[in-house]
N, C-alpha and C positions, 0 to 999 in steps of 0.2 A: 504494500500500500504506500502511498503518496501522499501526505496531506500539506497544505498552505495554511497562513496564516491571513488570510484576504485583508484585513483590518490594516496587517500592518505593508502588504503589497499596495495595497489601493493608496495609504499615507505616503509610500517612496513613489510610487507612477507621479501622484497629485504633484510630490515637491519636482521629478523629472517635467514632467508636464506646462508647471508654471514658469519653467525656462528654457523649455525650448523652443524656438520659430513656431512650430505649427501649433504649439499652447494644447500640444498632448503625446500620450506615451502609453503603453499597451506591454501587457506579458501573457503569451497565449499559456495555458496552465498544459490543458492537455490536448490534444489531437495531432494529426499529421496528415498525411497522405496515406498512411494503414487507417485509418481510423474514420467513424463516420462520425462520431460526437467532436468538436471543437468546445474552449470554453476559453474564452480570451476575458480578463480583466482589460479594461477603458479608460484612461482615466483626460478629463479634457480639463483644461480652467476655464472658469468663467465667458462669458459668451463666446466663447470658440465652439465649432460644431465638425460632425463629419458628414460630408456634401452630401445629397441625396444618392440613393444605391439599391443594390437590389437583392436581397438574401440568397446566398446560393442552398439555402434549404430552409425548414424548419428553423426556428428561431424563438429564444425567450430572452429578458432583458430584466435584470433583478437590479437595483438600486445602491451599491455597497455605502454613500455616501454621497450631498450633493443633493442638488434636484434639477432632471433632468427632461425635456420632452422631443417625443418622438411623433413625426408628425408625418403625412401623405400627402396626396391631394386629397384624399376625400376623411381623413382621420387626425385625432390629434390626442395624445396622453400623458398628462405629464406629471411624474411622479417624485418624490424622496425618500430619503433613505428608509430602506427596508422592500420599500413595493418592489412587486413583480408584474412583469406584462407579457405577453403574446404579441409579438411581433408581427407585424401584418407584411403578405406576401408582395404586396405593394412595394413600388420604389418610395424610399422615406428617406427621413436624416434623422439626425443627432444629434441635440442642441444641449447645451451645458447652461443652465440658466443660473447657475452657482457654480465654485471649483465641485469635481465630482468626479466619480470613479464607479463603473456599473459590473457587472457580471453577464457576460454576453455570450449564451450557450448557443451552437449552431449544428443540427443536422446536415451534414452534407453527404448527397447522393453520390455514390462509385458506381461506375460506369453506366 
């Protein structure tokens, strides 16, 4: 087994994040190219976002910290720390409406 400390990954991404250019920083946890689960920590500062996109699978989006909303054309959700969402198969973005660090699981299909 493999465990993390998310609490204190999400606190280093955040401090990585508030200095870098793009105002974000990311540690995928587990998946690869064997694997069909991904689970990347997020972490963005403050009004920084990432551009609209499009799931390459299944998708959920848990809150580690921060309040953040996720938005489509036709959807909009935006939560704090702790909440969980379902991520719509829609092209959406990522909006950091606070510094913030999310939990971002993703099904992705092989072959």
């Amino acid at each position: 087994m493999q465990s993390t400390a998310l609490t204190d990954l999400a606190t280093r991404l955040l401090d990585e994040a508030r200095t870098a250019h793009s105002g974000r920083s990311a540690h995928t946890l587990h998946g690869s190219h064997e694997h069909h689960l991904r689970q990347t920590v997020i972490a963005l500062a403050a009004g920084r976002h990432l551009a609209e996109h499009n799931s390459p699978g299944e998708s959920t989006l848990q809150v580690l910290t921060g309040r953040v909303t996720v938005k489509s054309a036709t959807q909009s959700w935006t939560g704090g720390t702790g909440d969980h969402v379902i991520v719509t198969r829609e092209r959406h973005e990522l909006l950091a409406d606070e510094d913030s660090a999310v939990l971002l699981t993703v099904v992705v299909p092989r072959g």
